[in-house]
N, C-alpha and C positions, 0 to 999 in steps of 0.2 A: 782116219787121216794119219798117215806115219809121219813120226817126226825126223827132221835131218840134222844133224850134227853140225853145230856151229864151229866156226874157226875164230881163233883169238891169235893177235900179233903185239907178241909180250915181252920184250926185253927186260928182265927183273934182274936187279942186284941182289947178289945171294942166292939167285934159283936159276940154276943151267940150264939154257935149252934142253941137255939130256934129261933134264928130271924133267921139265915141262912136257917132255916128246914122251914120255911114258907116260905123266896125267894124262894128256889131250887122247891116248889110247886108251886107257881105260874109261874115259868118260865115251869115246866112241861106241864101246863096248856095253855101257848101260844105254843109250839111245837104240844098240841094235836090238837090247834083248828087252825095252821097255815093247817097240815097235812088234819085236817078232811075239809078245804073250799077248800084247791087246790082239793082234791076227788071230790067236788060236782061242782064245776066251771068247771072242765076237764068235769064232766058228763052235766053238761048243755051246754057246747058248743057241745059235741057229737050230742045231741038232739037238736038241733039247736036252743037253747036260750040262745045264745051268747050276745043278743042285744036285753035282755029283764033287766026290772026295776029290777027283782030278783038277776040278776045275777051282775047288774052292782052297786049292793050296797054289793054283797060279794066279789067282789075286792074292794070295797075302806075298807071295813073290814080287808080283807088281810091283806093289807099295814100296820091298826094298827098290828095284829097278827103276822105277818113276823118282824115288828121290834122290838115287844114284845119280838123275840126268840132273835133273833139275837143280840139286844144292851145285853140282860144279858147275853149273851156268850161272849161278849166282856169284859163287867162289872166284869163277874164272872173271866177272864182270868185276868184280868190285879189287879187281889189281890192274898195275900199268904205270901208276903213279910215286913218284916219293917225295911229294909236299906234304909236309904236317896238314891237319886239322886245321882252319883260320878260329881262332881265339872267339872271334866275332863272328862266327855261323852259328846258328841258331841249333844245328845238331852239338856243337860242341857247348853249347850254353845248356840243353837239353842233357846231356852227359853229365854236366855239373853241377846240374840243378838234384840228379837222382841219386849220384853218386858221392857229391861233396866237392870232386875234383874231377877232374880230367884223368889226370894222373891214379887216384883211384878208381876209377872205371878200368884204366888200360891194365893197372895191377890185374885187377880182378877179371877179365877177359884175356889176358894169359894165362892167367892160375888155369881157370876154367880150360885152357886148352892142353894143360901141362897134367889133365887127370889121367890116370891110368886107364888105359883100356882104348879101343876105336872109336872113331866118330867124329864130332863138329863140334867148335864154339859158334854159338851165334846169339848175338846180342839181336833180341824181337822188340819189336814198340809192341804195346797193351794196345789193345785196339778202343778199351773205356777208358781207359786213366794215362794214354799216352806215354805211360812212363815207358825207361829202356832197360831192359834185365838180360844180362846175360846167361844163356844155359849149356845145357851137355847135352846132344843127341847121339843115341848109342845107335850103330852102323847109319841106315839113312833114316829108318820110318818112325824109331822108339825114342821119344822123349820131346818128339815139337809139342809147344802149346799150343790147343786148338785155336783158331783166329787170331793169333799173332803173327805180325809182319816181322818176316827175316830183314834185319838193317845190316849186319856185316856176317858175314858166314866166313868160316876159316877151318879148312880140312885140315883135321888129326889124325887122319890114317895114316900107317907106316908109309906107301905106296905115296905119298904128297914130299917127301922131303928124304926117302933114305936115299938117293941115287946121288944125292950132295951130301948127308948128313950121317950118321951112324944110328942106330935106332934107338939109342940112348940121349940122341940126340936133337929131342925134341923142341927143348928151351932155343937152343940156336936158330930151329926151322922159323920157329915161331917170329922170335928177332924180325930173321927174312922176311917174314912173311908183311909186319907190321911198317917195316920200313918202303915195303910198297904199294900199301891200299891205295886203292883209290877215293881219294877223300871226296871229289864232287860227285861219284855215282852211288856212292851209301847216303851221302848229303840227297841225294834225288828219290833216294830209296824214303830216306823221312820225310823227304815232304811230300 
């Protein structure tokens, strides 16, 4: 089954349609090459080179390409919005309950996005201990925790914010970024 590329209508403060018109390309661009390597993996396992060098370096390609689509459908869903956090949502009581504060959660979910090098912040719920931890995943595939639920995802690649931002410019994007989550579709993400 190929998958189709979603569309998103996104007004964001801080993030120009032009930088938006270049994400929504490049996320197009992991949907086509997610679609086009499952086509030729399904066709080399038919033909019995399941268990050759070719085939077994287009699934570890996959894995980038599959999370390429996937984290920026996440990314892409969980903006739209710029109301705070309600004090009294049980994600943001959850946030305070792991972190101390709100406030340091958000510290620390910046930092996290302000590391050097490519990738994503994303704050996971523990799928045992429900708590909410934030991590680094380096390009799409290296560094998720196994059976953790992604709750807010927030791209650090250069390609997410240089077309507004300078590429030293990351702390700014971020800003942007935070002033538009959407608070009640990560709130539905935890529950």
């Amino acid at each position: 089954m190929a998958y189709a590329a979603r569309d998103w209508s996104l007004d964001l403060k801080g993030l120009s349609k032009a930088q938006l018109d270049v994400h929504f390309a490049l996320y197009q661009g992991y949907v086509t090459n997610t679609n086009r390597l499952n086509e030729t993996i399904a066709a080399m396992i038919k033909d019995g080179k399941g268990n050759t060098p070719d085939c077994a370096e287009m699934k570890r390609r996959l894995g980038f390409e599959y999370n390429g689509m996937v984290l920026h459908e996440y990314y892409f869903d969980n903006l739209g919005a710029t109301a705070p956090l309600n004090k009294d949502a049980a994600l943001h009581k959850k946030i305070s309950e792991g972190y101390g504060s709100y406030e340091t959660w958000e510290a620390d979910f910046k930092n996290t996005g302000l590391m050097r090098g490519i990738g994503w912040a994303i704050m996971y719920q523990d799928p045992g201990t429900k708590a909410l931890t934030d991590h680094w995943v380096s390009d799409h595939e290296v560094g998720h925790i196994a059976g953790f639920k992604p709750i807010l995802v927030m791209d650090v690649w250069e390609h997410a914010y240089t077309v507004d931002f300078k590429a030293t410019e990351r702390a700014k994007y971020i800003e942007a970024f935070m002033g538009n989550v959407n608070w009640d579709m990560v709130a539905k993400r935890f529950a």
